[in-house]
VMD Tcl script that draws the C-alpha trace (Angstrom):
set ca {
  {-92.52 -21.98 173.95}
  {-92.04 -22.84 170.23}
  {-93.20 -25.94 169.11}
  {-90.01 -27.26 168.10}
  {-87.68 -26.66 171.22}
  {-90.42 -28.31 173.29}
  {-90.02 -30.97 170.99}
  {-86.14 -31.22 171.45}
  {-86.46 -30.61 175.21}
  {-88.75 -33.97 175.69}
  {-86.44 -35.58 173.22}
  {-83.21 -34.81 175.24}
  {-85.92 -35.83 178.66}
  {-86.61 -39.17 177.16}
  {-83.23 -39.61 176.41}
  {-81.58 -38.70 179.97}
  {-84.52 -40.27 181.46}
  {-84.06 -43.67 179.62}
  {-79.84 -43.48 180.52}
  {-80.81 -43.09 184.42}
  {-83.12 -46.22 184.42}
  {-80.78 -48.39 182.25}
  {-77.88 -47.30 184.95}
  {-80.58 -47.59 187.66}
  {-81.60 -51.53 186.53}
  {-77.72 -52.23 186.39}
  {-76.15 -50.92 189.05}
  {-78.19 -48.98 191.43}
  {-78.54 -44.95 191.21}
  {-78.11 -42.65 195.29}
  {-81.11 -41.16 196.66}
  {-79.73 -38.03 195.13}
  {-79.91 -39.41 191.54}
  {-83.01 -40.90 192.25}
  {-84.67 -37.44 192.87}
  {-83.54 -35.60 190.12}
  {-84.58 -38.82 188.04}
  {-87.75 -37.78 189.05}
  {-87.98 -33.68 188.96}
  {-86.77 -35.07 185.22}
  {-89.76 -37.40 184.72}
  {-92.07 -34.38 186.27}
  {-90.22 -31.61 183.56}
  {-91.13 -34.51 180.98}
  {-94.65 -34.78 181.93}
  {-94.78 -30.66 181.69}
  {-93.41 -30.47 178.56}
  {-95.70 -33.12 177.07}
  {-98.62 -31.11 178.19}
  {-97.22 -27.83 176.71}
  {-96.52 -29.76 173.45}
  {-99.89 -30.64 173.33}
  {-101.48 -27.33 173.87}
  {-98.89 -26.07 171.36}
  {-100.00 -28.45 169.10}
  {-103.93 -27.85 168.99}
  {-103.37 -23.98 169.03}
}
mol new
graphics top color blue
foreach p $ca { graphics top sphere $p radius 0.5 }
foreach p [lrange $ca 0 end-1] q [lrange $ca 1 end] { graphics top cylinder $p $q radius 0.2 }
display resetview
């Protein structure tokens, strides 16, 4: 992927990622929030790595 939509795609991550904790530490999120939460914190992780790569290529 280019360089700079991985670079938008862990933006907007970081972003949704950030909104489900704060909503999380306030009021509680269902089991079925919970797990996406996390397939999002797993895409982040992904994406870092491929930004990386992209970055020392």
């Amino acid at each position: 992927m280019n360089q700079e939509v991985l670079e938008r795609r862990s933006e907007l991550l970081k972003k949704n990622i950030h909104q489900m904790l704060v909503q999380d530490n306030q009021h509680g999120i269902s089991r079925q929030d919970n797990m996406f939460l996390q397939q999002m914190i797993k895409e982040l992780h992904q994406t870092s790595h491929e930004l990386n790569n992209a970055r020392t290529e």
